[in-house]
N, C-alpha and C positions, 0 to 999 in steps of 0.2 A: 761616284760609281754605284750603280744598284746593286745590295745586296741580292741572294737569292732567297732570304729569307722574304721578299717584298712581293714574290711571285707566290699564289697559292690556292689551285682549286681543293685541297684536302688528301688525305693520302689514297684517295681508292685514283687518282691518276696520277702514273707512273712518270718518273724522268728520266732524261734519257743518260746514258755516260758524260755524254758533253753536254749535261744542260749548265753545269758550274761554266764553262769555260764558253759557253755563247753569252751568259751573261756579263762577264768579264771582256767580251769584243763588243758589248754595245746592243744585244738584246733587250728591245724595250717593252715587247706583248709577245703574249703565246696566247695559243688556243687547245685544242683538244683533237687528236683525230687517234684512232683506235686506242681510247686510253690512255693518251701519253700527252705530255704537254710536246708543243710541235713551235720553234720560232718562229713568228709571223710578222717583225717588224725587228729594221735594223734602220729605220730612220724614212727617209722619203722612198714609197716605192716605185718609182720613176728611176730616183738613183740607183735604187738596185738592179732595174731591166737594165738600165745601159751599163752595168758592171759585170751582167752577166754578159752582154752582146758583145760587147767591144772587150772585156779583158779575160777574168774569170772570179766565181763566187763560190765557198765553201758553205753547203745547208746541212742541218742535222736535222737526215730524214729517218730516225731511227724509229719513229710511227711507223713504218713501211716492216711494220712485224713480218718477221718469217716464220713459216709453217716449215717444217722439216718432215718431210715423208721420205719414210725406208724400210728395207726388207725387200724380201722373196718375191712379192709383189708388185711391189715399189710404182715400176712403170705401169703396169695393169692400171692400177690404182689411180695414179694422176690421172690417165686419159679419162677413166669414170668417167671425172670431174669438168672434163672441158672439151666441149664441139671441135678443139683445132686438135689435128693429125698431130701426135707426137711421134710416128711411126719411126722417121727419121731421125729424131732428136739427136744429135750425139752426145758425150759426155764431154765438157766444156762447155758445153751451146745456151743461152737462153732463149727465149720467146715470151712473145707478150700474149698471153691467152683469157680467153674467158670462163667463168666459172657460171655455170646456170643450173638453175632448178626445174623441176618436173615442167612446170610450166615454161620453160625456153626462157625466164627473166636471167636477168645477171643478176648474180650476188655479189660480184668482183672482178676486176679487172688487172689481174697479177701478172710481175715479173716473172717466169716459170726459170730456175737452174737446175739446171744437171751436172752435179757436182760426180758425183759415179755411178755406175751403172746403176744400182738399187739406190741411189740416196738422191731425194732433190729437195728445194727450199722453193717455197713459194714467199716473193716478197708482195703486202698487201697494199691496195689501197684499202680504204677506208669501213670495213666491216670485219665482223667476227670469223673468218672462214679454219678456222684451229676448230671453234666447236663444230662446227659445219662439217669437218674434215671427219673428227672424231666420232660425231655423230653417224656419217656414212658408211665409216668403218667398222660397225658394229655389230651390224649386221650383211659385212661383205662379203666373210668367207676368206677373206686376202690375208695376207700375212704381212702386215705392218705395221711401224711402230710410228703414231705422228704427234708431234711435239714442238712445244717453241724451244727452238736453241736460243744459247747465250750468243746473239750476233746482232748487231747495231749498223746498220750503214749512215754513211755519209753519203752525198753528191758533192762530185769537185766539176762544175761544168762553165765551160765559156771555149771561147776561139781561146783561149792563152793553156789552159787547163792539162792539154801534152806538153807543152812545155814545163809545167809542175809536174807533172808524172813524168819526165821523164831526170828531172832534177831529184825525185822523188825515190825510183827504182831501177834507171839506168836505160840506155837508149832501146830495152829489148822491149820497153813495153810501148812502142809503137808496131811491133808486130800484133798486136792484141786485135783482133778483127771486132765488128761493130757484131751487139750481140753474143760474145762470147766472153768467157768470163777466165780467172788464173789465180791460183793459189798462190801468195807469196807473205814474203813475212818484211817488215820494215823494224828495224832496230829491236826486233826480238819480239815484235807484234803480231801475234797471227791474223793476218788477211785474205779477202776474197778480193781481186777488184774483177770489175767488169768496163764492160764499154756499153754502158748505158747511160738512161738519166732523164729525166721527167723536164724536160723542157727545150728539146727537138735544137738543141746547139751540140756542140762535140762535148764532147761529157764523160764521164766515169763514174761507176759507184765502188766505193770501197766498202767493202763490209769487215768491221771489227769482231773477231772470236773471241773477245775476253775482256769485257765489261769494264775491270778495273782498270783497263789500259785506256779510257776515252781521251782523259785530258791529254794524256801523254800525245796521243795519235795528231787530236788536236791543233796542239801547238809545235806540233811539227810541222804539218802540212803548211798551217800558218804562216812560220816564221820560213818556210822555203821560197814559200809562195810570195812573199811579199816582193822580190824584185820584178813579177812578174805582173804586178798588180791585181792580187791576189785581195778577195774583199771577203770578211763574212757577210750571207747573207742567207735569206729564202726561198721558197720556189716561189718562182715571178708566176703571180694570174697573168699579166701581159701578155708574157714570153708562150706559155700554156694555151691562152685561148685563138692569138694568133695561130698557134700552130694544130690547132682545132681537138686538143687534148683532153681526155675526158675529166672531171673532176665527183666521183662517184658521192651518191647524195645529190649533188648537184646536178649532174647533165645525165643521168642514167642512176635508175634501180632495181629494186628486183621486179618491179612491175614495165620492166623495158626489156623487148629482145633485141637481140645483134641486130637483125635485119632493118629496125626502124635506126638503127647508129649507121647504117651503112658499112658491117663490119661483116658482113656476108663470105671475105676472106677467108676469117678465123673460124668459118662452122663449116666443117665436111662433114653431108647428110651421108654421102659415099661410102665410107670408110667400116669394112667389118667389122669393128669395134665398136661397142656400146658405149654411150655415156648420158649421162642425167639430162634429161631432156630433149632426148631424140627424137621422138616421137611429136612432142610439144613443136619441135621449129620444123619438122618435113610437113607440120599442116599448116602451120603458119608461113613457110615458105608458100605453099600450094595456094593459100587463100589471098595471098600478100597482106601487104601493112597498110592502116589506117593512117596512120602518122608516121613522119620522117624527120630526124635529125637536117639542121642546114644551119649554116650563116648568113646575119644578117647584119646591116652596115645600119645604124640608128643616127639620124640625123640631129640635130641639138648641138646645144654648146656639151665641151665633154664632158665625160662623167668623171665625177670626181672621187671614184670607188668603183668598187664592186656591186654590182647588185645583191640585197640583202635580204629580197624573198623573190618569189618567181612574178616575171611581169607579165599579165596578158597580154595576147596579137590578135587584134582584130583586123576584119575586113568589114568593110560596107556596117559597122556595127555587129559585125555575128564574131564570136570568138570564135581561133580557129588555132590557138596552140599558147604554147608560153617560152619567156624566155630563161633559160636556164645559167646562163654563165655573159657578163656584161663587161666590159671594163672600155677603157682611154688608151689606143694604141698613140704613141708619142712620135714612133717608129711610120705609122700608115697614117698621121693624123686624122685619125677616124675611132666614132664609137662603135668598135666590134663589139658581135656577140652568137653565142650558141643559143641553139634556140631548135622547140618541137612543135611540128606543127602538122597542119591535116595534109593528107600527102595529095591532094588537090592544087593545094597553093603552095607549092614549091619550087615553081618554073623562077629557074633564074633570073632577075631582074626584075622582077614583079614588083609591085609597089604595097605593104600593110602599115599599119598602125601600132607602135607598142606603148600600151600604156603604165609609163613610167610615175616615179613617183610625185614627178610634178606636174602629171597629165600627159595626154596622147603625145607621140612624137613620128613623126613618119618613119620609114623604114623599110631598104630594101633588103629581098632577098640575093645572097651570094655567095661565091662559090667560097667550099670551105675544105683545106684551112688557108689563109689568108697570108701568112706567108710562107715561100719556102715549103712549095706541098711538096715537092720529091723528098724531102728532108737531104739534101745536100750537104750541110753545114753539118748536120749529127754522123754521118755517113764517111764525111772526108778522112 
């Protein structure tokens, strides 16, 4: 069995409640994402996309740091921060929204909750958005307080994963609609859970309020779960890029606006309210995009990873984008990928070039995301 003592980038990156008790289920690598060690390998990741598909997987995504904004302002405040309308929001409700700078780039692409009326938690992808946060606060005039809370989430996701919640907290939390979230407590645990979860299957996140209880949560969820074939595991690239998921750093940064992601959705230029880079995406809407987000299907034998820096896409010899996000669908037999390119050469089915790392490879362009775009399966 691996100690944890065998795991170690230094102490300036944080662990998470559950990092003793994934390493005790068969954690064998971690990596890094806002600070925290994050588990990226619980053996073959093939076997883990089909234990997330077919049964279900417990991850410790407690890098998915939460920002807590509250007070008098509270709602003021968030919108600032983000082009989507939160006018309606209610309290229970989450959204997935964007966070951009003066210039219309993203700096993140967060879970947004409304826990009550003045208090929400922003859950991260992968940047600093607390200082970000605190920074804008400063000179807002608002009346809030933001802060990281003591709260850790898990993801419990897969087709079996109601049946663990419902083994878990009782038949009522199938009334928990998609998107909104509920305060409950398991064996003296304070929790959030939600009906979300980063990999466009049916899914939940539980968030823990009290640190010292990880393993306990843990090994509960575990040992419930197991008649249900219940695995630990991580978030599948598979499962993700299939379902055409952002992975930030990687397919988007702050030098990307919504509008080249095709997330045109989440930005109401409309709306009387101001927020940080309004100005920036109603000329950029006006001028339109250079480049667009697409999928592309790369022909080759599979790949047997991830890609692990960004590949060119040429045409006719002229580069005309790059590929951001690559991997081996087992599921679609095919090397999908995300990918930005000049928004010239985006008509579906087109034929380019990506050149990988063992030389050019043909490749078409495709519609994305590749499976399950109503998202059905997250939805049911």
């Amino acid at each position: 069995m691996k100690q944890t003592s065998d795991f170690g980038f230094g102490t300036q990156i944080r662990k998470s409640p559950y990092f003793d008790a994934t390493v005790r289920w068969g954690a064998t690598a971690f990596s890094v994402y806002n600070h925290m060690y994050i588990p990226r390998d619980f053996g073959d990741p093939e076997r883990n996309f089909w234990n997330l598909v077919n049964d279900a997987i417990l991850c410790d995504v407690s890098v998915e740091r939460q920002v807590e904004i509250a007070g008098p302002d509270a709602a003021r405040f968030v919108q600032l921060l983000t082009p989507r309308d939160l006018s309606k929001m209610a309290v229970g409700q989450c959204k997935y929204v964007l966070i951009t700078n003066a210039e219309g780039g993203l700096l993140n692409d967060p879970i947004l909750l409304r826990l009550e009326k003045n208090r929400f938690w922003l859950s991260l992808a992968d940047s600093d958005i607390l200082l970000w946060a605190q920074g804008v606060a400063l000179n807002s005039g608002m009346d809030v307080t933001i802060r990281e809370p003591d709260v850790s989430p898990l993801q419990l996701q897969g087709p079996k994963s109601g049946e663990v919640m419902k083994a878990l907290f009782g038949e009522s939390i199938f009334d928990l609609r998609y998107y909104w979230l509920r305060e409950v407590e398991l064996d003296g645990i304070p929790l959030v859970v939600s009906r979300t979860g980063w990999s466009s299957e049916l899914g939940y996140e539980i968030y823990l309020r009290d640190g010292s209880r990880g393993d306990d949560l843990w090994e509960r969820i575990m040992v419930v779960g197991q008649p249900f074939g219940l695995k630990p595991g991580h978030t599948s690239s598979i499962r993700r890029i299939e379902a055409g998921m952002l992975s930030y750093h990687a397919d988007a940064d702050s030098d990307t606006n919504p509008f080249e992601l095709g997330l045109d959705r989440l930005v109401n230029l409309d709306m009387r309210a101001d927020f940080i880079g309004k100005n920036a995406l109603r000329r950029i809407q006006a001028q339109g995009v250079k480049r667009r987000q697409v999928g592309l299907i790369i022909g080759g034998a599979p790949l047997t990873g991830p890609n692990t820096r960004f590949w060119a896409i040429t045409k006719e010899g002229q580069t005309i984008g790059k590929v951001t996000s690559a991997i081996h669908s087992p599921r679609l037999g095919q090397n999908i990928a995300l990918a930005m390119v000049a928004s010239e050469f985006t008509t579906i089915g087109s034929m380019v070039d990506v050149v990988t790392n063992s030389g050019p490879i043909a490749a078409q362009v495709a519609e994305c995301p590749f499976y399950d775009p109503k998202k059905s399966l997250a939805v049911a």
